[in-house]
BARO-687939 format. One line per 5 residues: number of its first residue (from 1); their letters; for each residue x, y, z of N, C-alpha, C, O. Coordinates in steps of 0.2 Angstrom, whole numbers, plus 5000, padded with zeros to 4 digits. Layout:
BARO-687939
NUM) A) X:Y:Z:X:Y:Z:X:Y:Z:X:Y:Z ~ ...
end
This chain:
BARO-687939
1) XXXXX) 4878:5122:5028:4877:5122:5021:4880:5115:5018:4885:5114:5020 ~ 4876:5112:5014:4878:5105:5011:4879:5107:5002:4876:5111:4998 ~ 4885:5103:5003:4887:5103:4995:4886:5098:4991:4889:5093:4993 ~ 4881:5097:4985:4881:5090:4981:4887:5090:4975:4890:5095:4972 ~ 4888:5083:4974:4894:5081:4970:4892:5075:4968:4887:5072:4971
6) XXXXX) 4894:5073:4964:4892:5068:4959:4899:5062:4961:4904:5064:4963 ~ 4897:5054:4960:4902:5051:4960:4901:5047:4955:4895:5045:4954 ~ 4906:5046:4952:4907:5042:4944:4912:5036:4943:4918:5036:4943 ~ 4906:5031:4942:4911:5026:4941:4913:5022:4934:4909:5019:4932 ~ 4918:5022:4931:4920:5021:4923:4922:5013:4924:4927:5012:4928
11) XXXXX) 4920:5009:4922:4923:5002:4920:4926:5001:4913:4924:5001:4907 ~ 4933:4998:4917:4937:4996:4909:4937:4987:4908:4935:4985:4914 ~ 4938:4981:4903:4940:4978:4902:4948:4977:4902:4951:4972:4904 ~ 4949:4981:4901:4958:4979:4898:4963:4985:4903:4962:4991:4902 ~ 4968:4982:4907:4973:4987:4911:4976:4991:4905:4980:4995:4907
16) XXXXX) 4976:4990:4897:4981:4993:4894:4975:5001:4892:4976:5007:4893 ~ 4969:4997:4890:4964:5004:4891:4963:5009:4895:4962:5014:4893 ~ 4964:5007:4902:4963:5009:4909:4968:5013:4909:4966:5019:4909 ~ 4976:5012:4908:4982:5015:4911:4980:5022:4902:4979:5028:4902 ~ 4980:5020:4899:4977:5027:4891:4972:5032:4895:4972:5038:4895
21) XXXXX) 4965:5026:4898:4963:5032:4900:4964:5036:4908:4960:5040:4910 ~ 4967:5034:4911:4970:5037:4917:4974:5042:4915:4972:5048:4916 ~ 4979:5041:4910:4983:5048:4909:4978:5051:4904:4982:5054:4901 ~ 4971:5052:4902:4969:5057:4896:4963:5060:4900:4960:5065:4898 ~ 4963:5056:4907:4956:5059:4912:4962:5065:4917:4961:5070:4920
26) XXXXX) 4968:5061:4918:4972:5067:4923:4973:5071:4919:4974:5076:4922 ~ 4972:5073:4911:4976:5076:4907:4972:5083:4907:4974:5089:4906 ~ 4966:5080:4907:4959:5085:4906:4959:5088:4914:4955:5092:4914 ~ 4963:5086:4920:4964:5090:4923:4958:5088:4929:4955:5092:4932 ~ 4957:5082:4930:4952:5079:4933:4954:5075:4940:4960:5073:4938
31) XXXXX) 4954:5074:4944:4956:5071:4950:4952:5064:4951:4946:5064:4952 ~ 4955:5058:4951:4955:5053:4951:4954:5051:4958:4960:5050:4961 ~ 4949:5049:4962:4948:5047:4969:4950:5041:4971:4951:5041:4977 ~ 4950:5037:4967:4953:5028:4969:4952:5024:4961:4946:5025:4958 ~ 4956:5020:4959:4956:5014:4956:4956:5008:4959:4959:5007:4964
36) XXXXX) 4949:5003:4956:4950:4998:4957:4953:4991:4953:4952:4992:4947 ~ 4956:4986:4955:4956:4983:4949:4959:4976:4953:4961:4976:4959 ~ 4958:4969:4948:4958:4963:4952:4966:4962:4953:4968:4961:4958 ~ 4969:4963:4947:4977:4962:4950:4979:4969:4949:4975:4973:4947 ~ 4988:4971:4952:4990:4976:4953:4994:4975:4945:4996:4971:4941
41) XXXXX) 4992:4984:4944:4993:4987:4935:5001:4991:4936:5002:4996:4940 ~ 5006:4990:4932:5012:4993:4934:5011:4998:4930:5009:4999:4925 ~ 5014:5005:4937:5014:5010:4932:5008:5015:4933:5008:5021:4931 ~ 5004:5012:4936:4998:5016:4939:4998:5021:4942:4998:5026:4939 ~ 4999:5021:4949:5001:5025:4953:5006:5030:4950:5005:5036:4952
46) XXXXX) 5013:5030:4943:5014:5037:4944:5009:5039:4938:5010:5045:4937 ~ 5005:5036:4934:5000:5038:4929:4995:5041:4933:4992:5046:4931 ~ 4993:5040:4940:4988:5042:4944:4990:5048:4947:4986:5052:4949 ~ 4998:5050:4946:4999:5056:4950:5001:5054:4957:5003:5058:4960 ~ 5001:5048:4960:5004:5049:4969:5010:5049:4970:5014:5047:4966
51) XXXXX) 5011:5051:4976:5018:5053:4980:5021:5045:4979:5017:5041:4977 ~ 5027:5044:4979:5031:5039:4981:5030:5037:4989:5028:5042:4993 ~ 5031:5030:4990:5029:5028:4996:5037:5032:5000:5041:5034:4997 ~ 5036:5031:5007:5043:5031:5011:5043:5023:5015:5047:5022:5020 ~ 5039:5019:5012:5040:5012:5016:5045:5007:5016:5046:5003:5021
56) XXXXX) 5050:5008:5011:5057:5007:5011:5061:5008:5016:5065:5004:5018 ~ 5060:5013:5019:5064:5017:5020:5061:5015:5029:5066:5013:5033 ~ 5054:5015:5030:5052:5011:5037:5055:5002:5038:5056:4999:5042 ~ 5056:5001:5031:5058:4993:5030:5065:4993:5033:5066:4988:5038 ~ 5069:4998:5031:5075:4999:5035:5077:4998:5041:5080:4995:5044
61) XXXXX) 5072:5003:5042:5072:5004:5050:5070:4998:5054:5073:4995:5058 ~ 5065:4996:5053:5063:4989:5054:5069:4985:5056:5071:4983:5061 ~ 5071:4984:5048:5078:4978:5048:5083:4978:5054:5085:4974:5058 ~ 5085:4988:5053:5091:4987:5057:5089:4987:5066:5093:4985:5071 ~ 5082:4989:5066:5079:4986:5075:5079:4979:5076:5081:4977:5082
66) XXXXX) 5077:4974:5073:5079:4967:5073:5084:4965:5073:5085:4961:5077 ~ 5092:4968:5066:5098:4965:5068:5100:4970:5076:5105:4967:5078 ~ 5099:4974:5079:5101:4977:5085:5097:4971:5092:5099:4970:5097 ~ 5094:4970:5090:5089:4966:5094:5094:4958:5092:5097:4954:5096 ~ 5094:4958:5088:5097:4950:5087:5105:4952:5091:5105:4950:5097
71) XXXXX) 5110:4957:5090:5116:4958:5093:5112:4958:5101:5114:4953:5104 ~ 5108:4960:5103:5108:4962:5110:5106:4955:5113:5107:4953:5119 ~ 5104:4952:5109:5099:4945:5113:5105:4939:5114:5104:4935:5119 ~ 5110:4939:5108:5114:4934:5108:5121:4935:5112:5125:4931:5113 ~ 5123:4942:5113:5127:4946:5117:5126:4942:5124:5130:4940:5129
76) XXXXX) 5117:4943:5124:5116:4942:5132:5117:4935:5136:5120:4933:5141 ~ 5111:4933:5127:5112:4925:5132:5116:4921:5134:5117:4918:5140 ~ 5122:4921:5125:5128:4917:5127:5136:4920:5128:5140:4916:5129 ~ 5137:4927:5129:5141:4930:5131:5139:4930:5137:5141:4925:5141 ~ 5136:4935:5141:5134:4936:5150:5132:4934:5152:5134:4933:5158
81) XXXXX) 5126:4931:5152:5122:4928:5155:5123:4920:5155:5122:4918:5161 ~ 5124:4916:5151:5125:4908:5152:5131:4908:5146:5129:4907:5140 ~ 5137:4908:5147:5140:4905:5142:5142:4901:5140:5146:4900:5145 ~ 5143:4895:5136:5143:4889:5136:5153:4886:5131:5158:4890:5129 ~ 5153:4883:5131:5159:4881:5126:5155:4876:5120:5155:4870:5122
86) XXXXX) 5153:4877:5113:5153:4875:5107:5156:4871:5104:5154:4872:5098 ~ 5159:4867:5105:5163:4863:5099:5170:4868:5098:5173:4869:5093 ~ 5172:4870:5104:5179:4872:5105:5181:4879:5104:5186:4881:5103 ~ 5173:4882:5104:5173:4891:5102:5174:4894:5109:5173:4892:5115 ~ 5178:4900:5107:5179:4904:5114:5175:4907:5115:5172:4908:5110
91) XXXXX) 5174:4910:5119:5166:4914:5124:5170:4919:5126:5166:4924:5127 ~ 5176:4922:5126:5175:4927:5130:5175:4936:5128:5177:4940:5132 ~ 5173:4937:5120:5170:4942:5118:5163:4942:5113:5161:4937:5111 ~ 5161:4946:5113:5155:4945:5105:5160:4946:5100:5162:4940:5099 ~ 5163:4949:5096:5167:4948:5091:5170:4941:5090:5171:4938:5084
96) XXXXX) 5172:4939:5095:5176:4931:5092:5171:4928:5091:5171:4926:5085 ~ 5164:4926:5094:5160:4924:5093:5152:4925:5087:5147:4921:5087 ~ 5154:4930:5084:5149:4934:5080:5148:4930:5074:5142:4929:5073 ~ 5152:4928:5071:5152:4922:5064:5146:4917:5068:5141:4916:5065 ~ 5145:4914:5075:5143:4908:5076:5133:4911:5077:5128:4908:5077
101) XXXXX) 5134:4918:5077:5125:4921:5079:5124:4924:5070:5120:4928:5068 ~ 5130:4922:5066:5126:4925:5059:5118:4922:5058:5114:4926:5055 ~ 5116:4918:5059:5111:4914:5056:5106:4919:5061:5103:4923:5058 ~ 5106:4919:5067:5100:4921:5073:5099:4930:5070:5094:4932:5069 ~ 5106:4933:5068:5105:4939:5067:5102:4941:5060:5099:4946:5058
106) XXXXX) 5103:4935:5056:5099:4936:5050:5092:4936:5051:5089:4941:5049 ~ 5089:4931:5055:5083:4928:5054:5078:4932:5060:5072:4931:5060 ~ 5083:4937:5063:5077:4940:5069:5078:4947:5063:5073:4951:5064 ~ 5082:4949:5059:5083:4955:5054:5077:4955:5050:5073:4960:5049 ~ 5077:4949:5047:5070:4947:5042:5064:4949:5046:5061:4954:5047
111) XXXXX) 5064:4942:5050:5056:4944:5056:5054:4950:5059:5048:4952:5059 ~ 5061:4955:5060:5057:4960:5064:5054:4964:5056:5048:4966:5055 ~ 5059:4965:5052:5056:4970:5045:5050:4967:5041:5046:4971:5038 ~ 5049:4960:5041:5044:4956:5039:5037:4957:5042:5032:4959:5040 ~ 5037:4955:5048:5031:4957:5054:5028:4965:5055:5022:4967:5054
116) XXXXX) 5034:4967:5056:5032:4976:5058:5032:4979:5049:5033:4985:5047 ~ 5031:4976:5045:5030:4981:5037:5022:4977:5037:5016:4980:5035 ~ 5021:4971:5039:5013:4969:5040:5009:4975:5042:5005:4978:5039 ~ 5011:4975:5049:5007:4979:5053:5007:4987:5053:5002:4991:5054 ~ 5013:4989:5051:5014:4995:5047:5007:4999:5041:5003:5003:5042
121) XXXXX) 5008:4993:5034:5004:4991:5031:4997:4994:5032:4994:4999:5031 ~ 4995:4985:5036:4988:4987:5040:4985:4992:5044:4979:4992:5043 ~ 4989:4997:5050:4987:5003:5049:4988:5008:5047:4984:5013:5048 ~ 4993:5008:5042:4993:5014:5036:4988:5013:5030:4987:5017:5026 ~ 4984:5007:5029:4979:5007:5025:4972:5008:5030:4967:5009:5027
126) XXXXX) 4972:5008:5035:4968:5009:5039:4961:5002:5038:4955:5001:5038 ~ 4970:4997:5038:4963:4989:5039:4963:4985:5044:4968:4981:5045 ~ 4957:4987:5047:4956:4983:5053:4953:4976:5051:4951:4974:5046 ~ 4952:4972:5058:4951:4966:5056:4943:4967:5055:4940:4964:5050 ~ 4938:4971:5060:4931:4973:5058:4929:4977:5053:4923:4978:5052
131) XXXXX) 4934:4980:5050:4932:4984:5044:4926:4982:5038:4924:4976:5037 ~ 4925:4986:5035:4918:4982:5030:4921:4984:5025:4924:4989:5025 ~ 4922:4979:5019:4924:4981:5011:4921:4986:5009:4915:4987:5011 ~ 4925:4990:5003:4924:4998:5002:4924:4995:4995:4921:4999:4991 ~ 4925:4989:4992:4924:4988:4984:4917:4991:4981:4912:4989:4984
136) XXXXX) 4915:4996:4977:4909:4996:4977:4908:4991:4971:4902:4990:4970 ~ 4910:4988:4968:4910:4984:4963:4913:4975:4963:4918:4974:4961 ~ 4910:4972:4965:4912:4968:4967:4915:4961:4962:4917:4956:4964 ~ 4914:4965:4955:4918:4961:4948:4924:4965:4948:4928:4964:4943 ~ 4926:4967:4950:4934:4971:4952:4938:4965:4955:4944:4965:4954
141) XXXXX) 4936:4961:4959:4942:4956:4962:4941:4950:4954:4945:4945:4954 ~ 4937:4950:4949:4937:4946:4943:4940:4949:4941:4946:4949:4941 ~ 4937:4953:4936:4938:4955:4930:4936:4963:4925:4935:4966:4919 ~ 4937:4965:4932:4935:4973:4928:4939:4978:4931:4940:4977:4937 ~ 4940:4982:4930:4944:4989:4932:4940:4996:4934:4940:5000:4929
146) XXXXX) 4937:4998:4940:4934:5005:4941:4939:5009:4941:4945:5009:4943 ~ 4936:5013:4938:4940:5022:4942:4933:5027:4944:4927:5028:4942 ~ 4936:5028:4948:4932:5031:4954:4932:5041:4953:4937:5045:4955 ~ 4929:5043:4951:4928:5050:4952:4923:5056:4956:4917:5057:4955 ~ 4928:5060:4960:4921:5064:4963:4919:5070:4957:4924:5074:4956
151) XXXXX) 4915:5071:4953:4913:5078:4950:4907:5081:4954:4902:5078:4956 ~ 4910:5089:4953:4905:5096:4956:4900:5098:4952:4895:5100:4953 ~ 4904:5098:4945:4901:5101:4940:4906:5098:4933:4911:5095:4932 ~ 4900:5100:4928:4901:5099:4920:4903:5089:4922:4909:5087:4922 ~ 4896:5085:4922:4894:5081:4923:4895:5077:4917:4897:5071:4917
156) XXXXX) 4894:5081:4912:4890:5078:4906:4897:5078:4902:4897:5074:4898 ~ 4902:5082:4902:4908:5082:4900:4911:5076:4903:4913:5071:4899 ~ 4912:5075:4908:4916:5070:4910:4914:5062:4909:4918:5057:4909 ~ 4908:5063:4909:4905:5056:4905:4905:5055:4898:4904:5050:4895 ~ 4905:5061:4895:4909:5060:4887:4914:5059:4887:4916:5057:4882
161) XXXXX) 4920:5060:4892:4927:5060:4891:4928:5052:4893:4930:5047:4889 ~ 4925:5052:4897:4925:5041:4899:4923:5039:4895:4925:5033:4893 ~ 4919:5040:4892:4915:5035:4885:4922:5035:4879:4923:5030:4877 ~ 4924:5042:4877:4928:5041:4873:4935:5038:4874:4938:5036:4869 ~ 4937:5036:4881:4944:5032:4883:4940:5025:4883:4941:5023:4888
166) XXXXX) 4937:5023:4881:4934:5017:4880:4930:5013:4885:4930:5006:4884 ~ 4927:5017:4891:4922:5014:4897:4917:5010:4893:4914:5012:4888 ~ 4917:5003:4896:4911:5000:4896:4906:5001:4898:4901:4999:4895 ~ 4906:5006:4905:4901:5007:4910:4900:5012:4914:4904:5011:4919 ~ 4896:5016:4913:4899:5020:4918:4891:5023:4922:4886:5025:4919
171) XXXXX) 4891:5024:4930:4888:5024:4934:4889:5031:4939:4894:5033:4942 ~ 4884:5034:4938:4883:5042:4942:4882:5039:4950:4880:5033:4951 ~ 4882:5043:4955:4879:5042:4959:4880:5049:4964:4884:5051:4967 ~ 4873:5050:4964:4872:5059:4968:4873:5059:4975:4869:5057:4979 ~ 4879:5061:4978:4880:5061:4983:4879:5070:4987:4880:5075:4984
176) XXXXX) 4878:5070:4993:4876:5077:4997:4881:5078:5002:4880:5073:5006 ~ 4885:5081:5003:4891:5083:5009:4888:5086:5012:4884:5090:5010 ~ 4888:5085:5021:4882:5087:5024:4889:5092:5030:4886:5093:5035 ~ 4895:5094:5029:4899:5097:5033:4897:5104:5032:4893:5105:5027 ~ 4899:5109:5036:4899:5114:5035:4903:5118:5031:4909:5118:5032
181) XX) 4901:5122:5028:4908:5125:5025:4907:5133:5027:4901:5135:5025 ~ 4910:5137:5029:4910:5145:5032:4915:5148:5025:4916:5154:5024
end
């Protein structure tokens, strides 16, 4: 059995418009499928209703695998493996030696959380390098703001409700879900 839904596109001029009408389209109780917009609008996402990210919190993680990774490498090379004498530093623990690998523990800290929150990133937004743009609007990287809506029903409400938060524009589009539903 296939379900038709409607998909509706509202264009705003002004982020301060957009964020008035995102809270007065959740308000009505409406589900918001994606905002577009050319730069990032503060304050969106909790006007949109989403979860708080946990990427901090992977950023961390990140960090402290590179500083663990920077102790292991500098432990290795110039404690056990080749140790050298420095301008009169002693070798023969990593603690005595630890002030002289601050810099490498810093810089492999950054690298591993900088690199791995890219790639993190990129497959949690699910962007491949062959991916095709999903923008359906392509004055959103200029100067306009979509919101994106799937509606089922009371069509003709919902494009009164957009009109009156001050859409410029607004675009239906009859879409057919061809899954099964039992």
């Amino acid at each position: 059995m296939s379900k038709k839904y409607y998909v509706v596109h509202a264009s705003y001029n002004d982020d301060e418009v957009l964020m008035d009408a995102v809270k007065t389209v959740r308000a009505a109780d409406h589900e918001i499928e994606e905002i577009y917009t050319p730069f990032p609008v503060h304050g969106l996402d909790k006007a949109m209703g989403l979860k708080s990210t946990r990427i901090a919190i992977a950023s961390f993680l990140f960090g402290v695998t590179g500083l663990l990774t920077a102790m292991w490498l500098t432990k290795y090379t110039m404690i056990q493996d080749w140790p050298q004498d420095f301008g009169g530093k002693p070798n023969g623990t990593y603690p005595q030696n630890m002030l002289s690998f601050v810099t490498i523990l810093f810089e492999l800290t950054v690298f591993f959380a900088a690199h791995l929150m890219v790639i993190t990133f990129y497959l949690r937004s699910r962007l491949w390098p062959w991916k095709k743009a999903e923008n359906p609007y392509p004055s959103t990287t200029d100067d306009t703001f979509v919101v994106e809506l799937e509606v089922t029903e009371n069509l003709e409400e919902v494009q009164s409700l957009l009109k009156k938060t001050g859409a410029t524009e607004i675009n239906v589009t009859e879409k057919i879900d061809t899954e099964d539903y039992e």
